[in-house]
N, C-alpha and C positions, 0 to 999 in steps of 0.2 A: 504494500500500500504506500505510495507516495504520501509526502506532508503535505503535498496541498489537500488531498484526500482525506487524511486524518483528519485536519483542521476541521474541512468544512462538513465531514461527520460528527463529529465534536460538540461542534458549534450548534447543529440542528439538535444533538440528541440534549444539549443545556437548556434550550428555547422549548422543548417538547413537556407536557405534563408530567410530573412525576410516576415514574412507574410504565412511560410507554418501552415495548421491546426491552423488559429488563434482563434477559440475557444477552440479547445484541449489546448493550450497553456497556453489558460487566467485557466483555470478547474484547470491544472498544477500548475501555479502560484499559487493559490488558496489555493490548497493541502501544498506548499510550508509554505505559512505565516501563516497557522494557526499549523504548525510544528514552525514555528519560535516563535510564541506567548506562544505555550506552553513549548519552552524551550527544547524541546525532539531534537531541531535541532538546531546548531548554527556556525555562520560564520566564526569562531574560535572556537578552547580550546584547555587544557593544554595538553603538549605532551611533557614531561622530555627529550626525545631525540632529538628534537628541538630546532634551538638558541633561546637563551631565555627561554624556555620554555612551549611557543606557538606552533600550526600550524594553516595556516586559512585553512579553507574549503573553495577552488575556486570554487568548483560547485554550492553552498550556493549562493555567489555574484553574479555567471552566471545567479541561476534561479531569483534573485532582478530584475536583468536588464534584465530581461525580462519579469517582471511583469510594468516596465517600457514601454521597446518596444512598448508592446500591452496593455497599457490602453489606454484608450479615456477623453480626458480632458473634466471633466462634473462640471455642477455647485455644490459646497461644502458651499453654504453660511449658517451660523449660523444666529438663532435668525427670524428664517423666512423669511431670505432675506435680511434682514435691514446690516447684515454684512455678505459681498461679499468675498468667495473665489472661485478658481477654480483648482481644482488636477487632478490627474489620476483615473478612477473610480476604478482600481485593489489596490489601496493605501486609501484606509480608517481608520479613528482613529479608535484605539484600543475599542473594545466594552469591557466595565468595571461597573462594580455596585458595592453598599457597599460590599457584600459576596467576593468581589478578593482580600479581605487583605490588599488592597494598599490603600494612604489615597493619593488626589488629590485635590488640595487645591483651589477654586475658583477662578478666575483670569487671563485667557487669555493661560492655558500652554496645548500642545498638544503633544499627542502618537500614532506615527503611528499603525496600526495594522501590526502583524509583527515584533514587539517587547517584549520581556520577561522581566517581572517586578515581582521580588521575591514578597515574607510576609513582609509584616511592610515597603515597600519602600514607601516612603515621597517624593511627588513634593509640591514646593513651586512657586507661578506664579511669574512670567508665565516662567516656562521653558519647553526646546522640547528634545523628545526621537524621535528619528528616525526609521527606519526598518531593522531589523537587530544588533541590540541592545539588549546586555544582561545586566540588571541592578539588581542582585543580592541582597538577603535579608537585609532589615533593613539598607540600602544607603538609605543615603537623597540626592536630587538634590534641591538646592538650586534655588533661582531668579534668572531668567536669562542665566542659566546654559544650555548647550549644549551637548546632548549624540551624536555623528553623527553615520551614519549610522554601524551596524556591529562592533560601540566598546564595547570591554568588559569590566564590570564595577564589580568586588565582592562585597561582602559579606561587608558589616558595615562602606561602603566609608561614606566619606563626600563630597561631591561637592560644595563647598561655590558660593556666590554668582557670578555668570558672568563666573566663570568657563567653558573653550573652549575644550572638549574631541574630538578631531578629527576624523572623521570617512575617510572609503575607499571605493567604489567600483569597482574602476579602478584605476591600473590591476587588476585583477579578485585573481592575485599571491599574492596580498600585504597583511601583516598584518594586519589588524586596531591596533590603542589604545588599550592598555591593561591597566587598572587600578587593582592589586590586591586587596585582603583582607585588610582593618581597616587601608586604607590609608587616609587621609585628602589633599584635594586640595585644599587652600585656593584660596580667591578670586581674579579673574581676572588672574588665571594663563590660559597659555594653552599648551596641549599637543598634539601634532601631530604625523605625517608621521610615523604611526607604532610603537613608542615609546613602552615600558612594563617596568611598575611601579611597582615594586616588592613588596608585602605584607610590611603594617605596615609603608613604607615611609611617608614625610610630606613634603609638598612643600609650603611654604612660602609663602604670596600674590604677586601675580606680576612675578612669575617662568614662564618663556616660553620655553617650552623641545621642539625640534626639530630631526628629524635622524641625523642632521647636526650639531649639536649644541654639542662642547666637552665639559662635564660636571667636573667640578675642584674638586675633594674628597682630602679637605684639614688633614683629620682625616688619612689619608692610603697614601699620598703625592702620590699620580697620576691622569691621566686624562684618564676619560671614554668616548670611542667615539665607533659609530656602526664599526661593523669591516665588509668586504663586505660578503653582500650576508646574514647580520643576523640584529634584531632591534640593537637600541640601548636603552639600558638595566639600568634602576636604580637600583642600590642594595636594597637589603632587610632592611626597618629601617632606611634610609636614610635620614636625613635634609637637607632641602634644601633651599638656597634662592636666588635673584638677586643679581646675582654680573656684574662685567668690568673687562675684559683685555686688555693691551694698545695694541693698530696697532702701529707691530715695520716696518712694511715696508710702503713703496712711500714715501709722506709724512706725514704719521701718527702720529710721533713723534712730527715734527715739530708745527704740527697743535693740536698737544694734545687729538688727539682721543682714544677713545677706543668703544670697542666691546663686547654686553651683554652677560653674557654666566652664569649659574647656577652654585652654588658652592655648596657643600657641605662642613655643618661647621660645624655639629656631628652626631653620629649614636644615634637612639632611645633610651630614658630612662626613667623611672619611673616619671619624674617629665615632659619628653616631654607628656608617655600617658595620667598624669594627665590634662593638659592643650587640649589636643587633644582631649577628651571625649565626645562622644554624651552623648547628652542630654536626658537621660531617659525617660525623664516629657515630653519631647514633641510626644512620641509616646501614 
């Protein structure tokens, strides 16, 4: 089946009543994830004419949530029972053996099938990749780490420990997450609501990106905020870490508050990629 094909089966079987042809649908779906696993389809990619430089694929999300719609929640429990879960039977982990390049490290981490996982990509447990998920060659996902659904993760990321990549399915319109190329997310940051993290950035432990959230570029004296109708946008090279800006209205002053927001406190350089550098030895 070609993807023009898919798409515009997709697209009719989202538009249709619930429950019409629900086995055509589930075959559908089917067809769908294992395009999503191999990567040959994805819920995003780059599109220079694009803000940002994203577009997503809405039909991509429509046919997710519809492998949703129409699963049937079955028993999933590991270990022969002894550990209990229950999913949707159209949502199964990723089938993988040693031959898929990826190394997957003992411990409690899960991938949905449905997700694309380049050469040499590293999970460390227990972390989860979702459906619809692109996680690009030779990224490590660290402990505890969270890919959600449909974000896109390049080529040589780091995802440090506890790291929160936001995922979207709904609207069907939204970006997810963009993480570029030979970025480091250190630990406990989290990146949300469509955010794109432009090649090579570094985000400091403890960074929470939001669409909402104006980002301080102390290096170029301005503030980066989404502008409507586009992500909001880290620059290329970026450092970044937690900072506070004081609430000058109500009582804010009074009361000495302030409000967390990301700063940027230099652009990449020889001594940030020195420190930044995967770990060769561990692949």
């Amino acid at each position: 089946m070609s993807l023009a094909t898919l798409r515009s089966e997709i697209e009719a079987a989202f538009s249709a009543p619930p429950g019409t042809d629900r086995e055509g649908v589930r075959a559908l779906f089917a067809k769908l994830r294992a395009a999503l696993s191999s990567g040959s389809v994805r819920a995003a990619e780059p599109d220079p004419a694009s803000p940002g430089g994203w577009k997503v694929n809405a039909w991509v999300k429509q046919g997710i949530l519809l492998g949703f719609r129409y699963g049937d929640v079955v028993d999933a429990s590991a270990d022969h029972g002894r550990w209990p879960f229950f999913d949707k039977d159209t949502l199964p982990l990723k089938p993988l053996d040693a031959g898929a390049g990826v190394r997957i490290v003992p411990g409690g981490s899960s991938v949905r099938d449905g997700a694309y996982l380049g050469q040499r990509v590293i999970c460390m447990p227990p972390m989860y990749i979702n459906i619809g998920a692109y996680v690009d060659d030779e990224t490590l996902v660290d402990s505890h780490a969270l890919v959600g659904s449909c974000a896109q993760i390049g080529r040589r990321v780091h995802l440090s420990a506890a790291a929160q990549i936001g995922g979207v399915l709904e609207p069907v319109g939204a970006l997810p997450v963009v993480i570029e190329d030979d970025v480091l997310v250190g630990g406990n940051c989290g990146v949300y609501e469509g955010a794109v993290v432009k090649r090579r950035s570094v985000l400091a432990a403890g960074t929470v990106i939001t669409a909402s959230t104006p980002v301080y570029d102390l290096p170029n004296g301005r503030v980066i905020r989404a502008e409507p109708g586009a992500p909001l946008v880290i620059p290329e090279g970026a450092v970044i870490v937690p900072g506070a800006r004081q609430v000058t209205s109500g009582r804010g002053p009074e009361w000495g508050l302030s409000l967390a927001t990301p700063v940027i406190v230099k652009y990449r350089d020889e001594g940030t990629d020195a420190r930044t550098a995967l770990e060769e030895g561990l692949r």
